[in-house]
N, C-alpha and C positions, 0 to 999 in steps of 0.2 A: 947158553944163557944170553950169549949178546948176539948173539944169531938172532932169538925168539924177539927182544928187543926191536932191533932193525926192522923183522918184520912186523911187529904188532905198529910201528912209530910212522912207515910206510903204511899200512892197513886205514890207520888214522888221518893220513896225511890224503891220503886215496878217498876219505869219505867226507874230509871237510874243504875238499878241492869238488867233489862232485856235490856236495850242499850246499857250496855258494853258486855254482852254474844254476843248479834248480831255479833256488831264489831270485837268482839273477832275472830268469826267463820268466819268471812270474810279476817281476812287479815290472819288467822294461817297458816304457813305452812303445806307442804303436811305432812304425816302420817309418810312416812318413813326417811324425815329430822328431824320428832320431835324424832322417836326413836333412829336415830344415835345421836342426840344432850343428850336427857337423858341418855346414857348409856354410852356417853363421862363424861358429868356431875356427874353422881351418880356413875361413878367406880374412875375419875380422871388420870390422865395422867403419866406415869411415864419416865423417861429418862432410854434410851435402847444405849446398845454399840454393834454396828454390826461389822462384821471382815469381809471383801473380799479381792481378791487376786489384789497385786498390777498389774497396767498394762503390766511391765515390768516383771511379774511371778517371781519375787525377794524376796516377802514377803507380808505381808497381810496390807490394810489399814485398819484402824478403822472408824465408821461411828455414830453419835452418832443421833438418832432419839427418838422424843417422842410417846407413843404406848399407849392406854389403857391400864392401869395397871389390871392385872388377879388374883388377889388370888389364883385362883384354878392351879397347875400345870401344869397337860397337858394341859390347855388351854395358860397358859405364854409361856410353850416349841412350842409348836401348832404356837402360832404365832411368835415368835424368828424365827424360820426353814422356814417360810411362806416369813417370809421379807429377809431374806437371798437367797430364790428361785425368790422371787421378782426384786433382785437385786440392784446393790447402786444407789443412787441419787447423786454421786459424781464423784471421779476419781477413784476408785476401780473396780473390775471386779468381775462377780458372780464366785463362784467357785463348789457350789453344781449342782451336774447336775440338769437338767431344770425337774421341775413336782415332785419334791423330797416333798416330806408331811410327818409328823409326825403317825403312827398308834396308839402308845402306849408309854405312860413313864412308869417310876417306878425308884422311889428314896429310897434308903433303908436309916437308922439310919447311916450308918458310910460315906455317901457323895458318893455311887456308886447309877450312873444314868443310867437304861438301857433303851435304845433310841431305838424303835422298828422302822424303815425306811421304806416310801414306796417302791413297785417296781423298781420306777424311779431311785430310789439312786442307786441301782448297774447297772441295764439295759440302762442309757443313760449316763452312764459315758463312756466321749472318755476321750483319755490323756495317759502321761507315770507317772513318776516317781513326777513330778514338779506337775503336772495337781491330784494326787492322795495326794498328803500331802497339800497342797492349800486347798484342798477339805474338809478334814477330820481337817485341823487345824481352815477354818472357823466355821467348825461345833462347835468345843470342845474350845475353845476360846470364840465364845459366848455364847456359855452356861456359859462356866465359869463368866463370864463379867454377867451377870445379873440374875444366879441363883448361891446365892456364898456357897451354901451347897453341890454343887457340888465338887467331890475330884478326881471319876474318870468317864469315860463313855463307857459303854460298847455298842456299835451300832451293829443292830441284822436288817436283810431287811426281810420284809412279815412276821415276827413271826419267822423267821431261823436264824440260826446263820451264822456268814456271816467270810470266812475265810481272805478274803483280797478285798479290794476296787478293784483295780486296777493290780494287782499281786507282791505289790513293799512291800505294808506296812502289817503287819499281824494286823486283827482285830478279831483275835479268843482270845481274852482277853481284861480285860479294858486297855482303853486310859487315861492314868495318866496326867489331865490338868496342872501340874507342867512339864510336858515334851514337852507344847506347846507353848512357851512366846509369 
């Protein structure tokens, strides 16, 4: 009798173990909602301060959005620069020229970060004077804003060194983020 038990209690146990699997497979989401949800989930969220140029090209607003949190660096800079070319969700203007991507970081021990820039960053910049400091101040502003190991930035386009944005401001040396409130 407690034989037949055990098994009818395993039999049961057998059938509402394989009825919740079914279930399962039928209402789960698609493959690529469950990986963006896990890798929101298992990395977590962190608050990010973006900078764009106000409308009136007067000065920069701030933007605060929440981002997956990155460990790994060129992947944090990688997406800072991404939402910045993306542009604001608010009353700010973008100020990085359009299609500007991240190639390469490198952060040394004393807080200088050399920001290797796509093509885009010098090739589709229009603008004078106003339009080249917006630019370079959204850059160096947010970085500062959510990588605070940063002290200066040295921006370099394709792997080269890059003498001036625009022809107004010199970038053949670092940018000292205490020079850009």
């Amino acid at each position: 009798m407690i034989r037949r038990l055990i098994v009818v209690a395993l039999a049961l146990a057998v059938l509402v173990w394989l009825g919740v699997r079914w279930i399962g497979r039928r209402t789960a989401p698609p493959a690529s909602r469950v990986a963006v949800v896990d890798t929101l989930s298992s990395a977590g969220l962190r608050a990010a301060r973006l900078y764009f140029a106000a409308r009136d090209g007067g000065g920069l607003v701030a933007e605060a959005r929440d981002l997956p949190d990155r460990a790994d660096l060129h992947e944090r800079v990688t997406q800072l620069v991404a939402e910045l070319d993306r542009g604001p969700r608010g009353a700010g203007v973008a100020a990085l020229p359009p299609g500007t991507s991240v190639l390469h970081v490198y952060l040394d021990d004393r807080g200088l970060m050399t920001l290797d820039l796509s093509r885009a960053f010098r090739e589709r910049f229009e603008g004078g004077t106003t339009a080249e400091y917006l630019a370079l101040a959204s850059l160096v502003r947010t970085l500062a804003a959510n990588v605070p190991q940063v002290k200066r930035v040295l921006i370099v386009c394709a792997g080269a060194p890059l003498a001036t944005l625009g022809g107004h401001l010199p970038l053949d040396r670092p940018l000292d983020v205490s020079d850009w409130p």
